[in-house]
VEXKE-215425 format. One record per residue (C-alpha): residue in one letter; x, y, z. Coordinates in steps of 0.5 Angstrom, whole numbers, plus 2048, in hexadecimal, padded with zeros to 3 digits. Layout:
! residues N
aXYZ...
This chain:
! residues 476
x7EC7E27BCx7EC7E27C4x7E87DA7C6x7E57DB7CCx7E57D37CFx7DE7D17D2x7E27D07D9x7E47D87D9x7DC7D97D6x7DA7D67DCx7DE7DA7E1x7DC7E07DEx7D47DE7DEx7D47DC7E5x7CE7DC7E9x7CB7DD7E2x7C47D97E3x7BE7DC7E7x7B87D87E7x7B47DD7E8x7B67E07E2x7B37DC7DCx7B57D67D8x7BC7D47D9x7BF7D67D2x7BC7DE7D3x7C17DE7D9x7C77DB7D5x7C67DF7D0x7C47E67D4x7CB7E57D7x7CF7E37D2x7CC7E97CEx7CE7EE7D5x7D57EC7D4x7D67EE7CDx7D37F47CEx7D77F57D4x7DE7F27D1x7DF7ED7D5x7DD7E97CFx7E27ED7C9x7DE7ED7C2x7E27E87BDx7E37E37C3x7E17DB7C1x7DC7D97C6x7DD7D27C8x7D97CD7C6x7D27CB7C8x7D47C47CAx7DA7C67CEx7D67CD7D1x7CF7C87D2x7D57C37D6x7D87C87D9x7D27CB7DCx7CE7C57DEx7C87C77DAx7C67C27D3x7C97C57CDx7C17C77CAx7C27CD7CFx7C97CF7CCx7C67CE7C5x7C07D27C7x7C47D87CAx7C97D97C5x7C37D97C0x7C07DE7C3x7C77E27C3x7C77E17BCx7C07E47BBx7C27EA7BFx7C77EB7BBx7CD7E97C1x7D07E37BEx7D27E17B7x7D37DA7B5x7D97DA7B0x7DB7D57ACx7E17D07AFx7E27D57B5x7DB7D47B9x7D67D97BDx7DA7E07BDx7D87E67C1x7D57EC7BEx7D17F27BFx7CA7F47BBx7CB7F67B4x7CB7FC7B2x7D17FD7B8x7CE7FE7BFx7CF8067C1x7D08097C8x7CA80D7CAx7CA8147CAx7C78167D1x7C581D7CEx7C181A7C7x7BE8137C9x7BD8137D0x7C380F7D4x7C68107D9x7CC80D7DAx7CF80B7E1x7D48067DEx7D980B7DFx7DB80F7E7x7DC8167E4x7DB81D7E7x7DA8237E1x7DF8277DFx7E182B7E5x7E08337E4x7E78357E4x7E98317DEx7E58377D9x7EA83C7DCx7F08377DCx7EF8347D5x7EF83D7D3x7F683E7D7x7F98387D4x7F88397CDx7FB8407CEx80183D7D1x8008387CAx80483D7C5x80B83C7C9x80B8347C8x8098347C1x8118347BFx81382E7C2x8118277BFx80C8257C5x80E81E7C5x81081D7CCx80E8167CFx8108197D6x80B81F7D8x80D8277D7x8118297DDx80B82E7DFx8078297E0x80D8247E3x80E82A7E8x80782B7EBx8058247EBx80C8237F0x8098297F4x8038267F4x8068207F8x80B8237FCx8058287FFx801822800x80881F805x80B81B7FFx81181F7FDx81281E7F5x8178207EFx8158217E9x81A81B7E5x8158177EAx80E8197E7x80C8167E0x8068197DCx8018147D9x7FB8157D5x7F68137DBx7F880E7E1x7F48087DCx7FA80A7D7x7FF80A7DDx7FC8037E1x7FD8007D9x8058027D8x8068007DFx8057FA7DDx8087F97D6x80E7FB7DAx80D7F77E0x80A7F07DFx80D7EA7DBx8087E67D8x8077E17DDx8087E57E3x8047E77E8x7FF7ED7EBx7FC7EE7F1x7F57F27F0x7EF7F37F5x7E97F07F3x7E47F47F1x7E87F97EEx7E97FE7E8x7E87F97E2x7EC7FD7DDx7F27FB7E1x7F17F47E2x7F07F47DBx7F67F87D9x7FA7F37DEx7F97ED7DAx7F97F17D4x8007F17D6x8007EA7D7x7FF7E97DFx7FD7E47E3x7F87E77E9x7F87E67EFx7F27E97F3x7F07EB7FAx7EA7ED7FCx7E77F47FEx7E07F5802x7DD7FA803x7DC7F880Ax7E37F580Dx7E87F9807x7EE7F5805x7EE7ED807x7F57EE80Ax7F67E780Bx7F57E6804x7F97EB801x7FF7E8807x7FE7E2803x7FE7E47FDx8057E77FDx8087E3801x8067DD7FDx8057DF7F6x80B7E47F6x8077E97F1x80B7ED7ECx8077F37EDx8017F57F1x7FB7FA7F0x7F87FD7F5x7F38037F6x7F48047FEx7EF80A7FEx7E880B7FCx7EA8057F9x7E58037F2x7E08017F2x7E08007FBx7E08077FDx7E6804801x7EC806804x7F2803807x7F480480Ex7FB807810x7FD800813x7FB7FB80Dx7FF801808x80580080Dx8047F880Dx8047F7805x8097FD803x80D7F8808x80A7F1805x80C7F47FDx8127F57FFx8137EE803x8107EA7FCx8157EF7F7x80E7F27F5x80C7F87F1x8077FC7F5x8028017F0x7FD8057F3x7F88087EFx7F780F7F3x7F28117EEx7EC8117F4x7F18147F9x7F081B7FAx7E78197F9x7E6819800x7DF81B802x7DE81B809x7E381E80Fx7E781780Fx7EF817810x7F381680Ax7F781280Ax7FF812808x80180F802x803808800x80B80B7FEx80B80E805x80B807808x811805803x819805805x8198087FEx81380E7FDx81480E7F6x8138057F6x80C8057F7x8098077F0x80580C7F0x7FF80E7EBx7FB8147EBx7F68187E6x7F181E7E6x7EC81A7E2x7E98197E8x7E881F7EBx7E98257E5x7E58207DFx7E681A7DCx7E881E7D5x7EE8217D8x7F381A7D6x7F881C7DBx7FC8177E0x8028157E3x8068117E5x80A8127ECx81080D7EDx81780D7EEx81C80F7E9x81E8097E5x8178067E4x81580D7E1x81B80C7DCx8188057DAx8118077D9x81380D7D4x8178087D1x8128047D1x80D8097CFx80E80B7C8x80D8037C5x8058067C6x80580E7C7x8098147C6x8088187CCx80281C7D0x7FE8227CCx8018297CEx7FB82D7CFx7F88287D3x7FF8287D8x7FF82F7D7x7F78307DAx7F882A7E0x7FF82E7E2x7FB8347E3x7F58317E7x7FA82D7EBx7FB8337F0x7F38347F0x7F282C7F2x7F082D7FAx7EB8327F8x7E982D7F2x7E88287F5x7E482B7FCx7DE82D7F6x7DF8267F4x7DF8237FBx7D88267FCx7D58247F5x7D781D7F7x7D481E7FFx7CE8207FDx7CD81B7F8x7D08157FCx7CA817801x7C58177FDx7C68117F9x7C780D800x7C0811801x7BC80F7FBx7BF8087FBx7BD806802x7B6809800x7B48077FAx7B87FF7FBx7B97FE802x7BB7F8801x7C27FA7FEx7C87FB803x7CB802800x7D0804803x7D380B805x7DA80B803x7DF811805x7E18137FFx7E18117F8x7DC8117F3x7D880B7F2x7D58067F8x7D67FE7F7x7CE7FC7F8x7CC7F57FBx7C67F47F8x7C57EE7FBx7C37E97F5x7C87E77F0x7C57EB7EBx7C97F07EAx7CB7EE7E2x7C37ED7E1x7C27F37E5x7C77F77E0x7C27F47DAx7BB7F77DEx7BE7FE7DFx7C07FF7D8x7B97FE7D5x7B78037DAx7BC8077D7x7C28077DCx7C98047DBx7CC8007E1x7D27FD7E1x7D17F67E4x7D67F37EAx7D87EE7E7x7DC7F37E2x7E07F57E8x7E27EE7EAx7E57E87E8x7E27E37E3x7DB7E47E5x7DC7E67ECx7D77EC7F0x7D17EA7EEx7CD7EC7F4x7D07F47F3x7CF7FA7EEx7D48017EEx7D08077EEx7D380D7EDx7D18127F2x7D58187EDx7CF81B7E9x7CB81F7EBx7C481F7EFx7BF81F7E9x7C38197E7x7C38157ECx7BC8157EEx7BB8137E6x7BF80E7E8x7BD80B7EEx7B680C7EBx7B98077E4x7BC8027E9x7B68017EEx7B17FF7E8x7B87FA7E5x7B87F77ECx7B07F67ECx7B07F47E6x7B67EF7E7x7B27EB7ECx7AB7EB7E8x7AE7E97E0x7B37E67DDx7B87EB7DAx7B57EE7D3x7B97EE7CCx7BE7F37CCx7C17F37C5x7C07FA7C3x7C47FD7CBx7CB8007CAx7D07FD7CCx7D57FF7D3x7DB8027D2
């Protein structure tokens, strides 16, 4: 059993008192109820006592004693005897909503819908189907076909690449998570951005790291200053860096800041990874940047991840890995200790759209322009008092809404039948309280239904404290 100490608790609840909100213990207790909800807290994890947590927060043990009890009310929190107060979801288990039979709408996740031409792919792939079905099918590496047009791929876009560079993986989250085991000791250190995609920071500790964070902003991008000294004074054994339309920021790197850290990773004997997932989403004119690898001595050093989970749909579970030739040797080395390789007909469908991906993802980038303005439109009508910006490509804006109300608000909007993820799920130990990312990937109808449940949540914010919200569903 995972015990969460009353120091890492505090982190996590940072900024978690508004006195606006109601009785203290009703606060502690919505947050700690967020977290679980949110996995930051994972179920089964003891929670520290309420001695140690009253200390740690600075508040009398009643109000711990009180929040834990309305936690366990609700169904939160279990007390077992001789291992304390473990976290829990409501019996009979809490279940995702369905959009379509209960009303939600889930904006937890930037997504786009299945492009059109995946119908037509999924038919020709399994007419290919038939000449695969005498082999074992148990390839950890990626079928050549496929190898082969992500290689064309890269070289079209001005990275020449061979196929014993490329390894496919079951989505990029599947490749950022072998990348570690196979990179990182336990104890070692990784440079991540914060804000950033928390699956990966989670799967870099999973893989024991130590992080090393950087800030970006929507304003100002990369705090070059900081990420100069983070390499030169912590020396990290990998750094992970989403230099274009970076998640959740908008934000991409400048060819000079590319320049400068291909050269500081190089000086500190650091392993670059780019996740690039976001890379071809641009949405505006604006000029593409080369990447990382075409800064490196060696193209092939900097580690390159790429997905169409993003651009054709998130149920194709196709990614890969560029890399230089031996680091793609140890991973499929490394690979068969969880799984034995990539479904066949999913390669074979993304090696027949690949050559189709600059007219794909024009229609995408028109989706996404048209719903990147209206949602700017809709915020700066109907909450004036947030700062939306208007990021050139990607999916999601990173919203100041200006209070640091960002995990009650995440609370309020799911009584209004919307669910968020809150900013601090993609910091470090509470951090971001003050921002929500809102995906812009979906369509207008929803948009405008959203816009609508998260002016009502913020107007509620401010009137009430936060309501009980045992019977909502919990984020993934």
């Amino acid at each position: 059993m995972a015990i969460l100490s009353a120091r890492s608790l505090a982190l996590l609840l940072d900024a978690w008192r508004d006195d606006s909100a109601g009785p203290a213990y009703g606060a502690l207790a919505d947050r700690i109820r967020l977290l679980v909800l949110d996995g930051r807290i994972p179920l089964d994890t003891r929670l520290p006592a309420e001695r140690d947590l009253a200390g740690q927060l600075n508040v009398s043990r009643t109000t711990v004693t009180a929040a834990y009890s309305e936690l366990r009310d609700a169904g939160y929190v279990t007390s077992i005897r001789g291992s304390g107060s473990v976290a829990r979801l409501p019996q009979p288990s809490v279940r995702l909503p369905d959009p379509d039979t209960e009303g939600y709408l889930d904006f937890s996740k930037a997504s786009l819908p299945a492009h059109p031409a995946v119908v037509d792919a999924a038919a020709r792939a399994a007419e290919q189907l038939p000449a695969y079905l005498a082999t074992g099918a148990f390839d950890p590496i990626g079928m050549p076909v496929l190898r082969q047009a992500i290689a064309d791929h890269y070289s079209a876009r001005g990275l020449p690449t061979e196929v014993d560079q490329v390894m496919v993986t079951i989505g990029a989250q599947h490749a950022i998570a072998l990348l570690g085991r196979t990179l990182l000791d336990r104890g070692d250190r990784a440079l991540v951005e914060t804000p950033s995609y928390p699956h990966a920071i989670e799967a870099l500790r999973e893989a024991g790291a130590r992080l090393v964070p950087v800030n970006v902003s929507t304003e100002a991008g990369w705090d070059e200053a900081a990420l100069e000294q983070a390499m030169q004074r912590t020396s990290p054994t990998v750094a992970y860096l989403m230099p274009d339309f970076h998640n959740p920021t908008g934000q991409s790197m400048s060819p000079e800041l590319r320049e400068k850290t291909v050269a500081l990773a190089a000086a500190s004997g650091t392993t670059l990874i780019a996740d690039e997932t976001m890379a071809e989403l641009a949405i505006d004119d604006v000029p593409v940047a080369p990447s990382l690898a075409t800064f490196a001595a060696d193209a092939s050093t900097p580690v390159l991840i790429g997905s169409v989970g993003k651009t054709l749909w998130g149920g194709i579970r196709i990614g890969w890995i560029r890399a230089d030739r031996t680091l793609i040797q140890r991973l499929v080395r490394n690979r068969v200790a969880g799984d034995m390789g990539t479904p066949v007909l999913e390669q074979l469908l993304v090696a027949d759209l690949l050559p189709r991906y600059p007219e794909i993802l024009e229609s995408r980038r028109r989706h996404l322009r048209a719903g990147r303005d209206h949602l700017v439109a809709q915020l700066g009508r109907r909450i004036p008092e947030w700062e939306v910006p208007a990021p050139a490509g990607g999916l999601t804006a990173w919203v100041n809404i200006g209070e640091p109300v960002s995990s009650q608000l995440t609370l309020a909007c799911r009584t209004e039948g919307l669910i968020l993820a809150a900013g601090p799920r993609f910091g470090i130990d509470g951090a971001f309280e003050r921002f929500m990312r809102v995906p812009f990937s979906y369509s207008i109808e929803e948009i405008d239904r959203a816009v609508g449940a998260m002016e009502r949540a913020w107007r509620a914010v401010g009137r009430h404290p936060i309501t009980d919200t045992g019977y909502l569903a919990a984020v993934v």
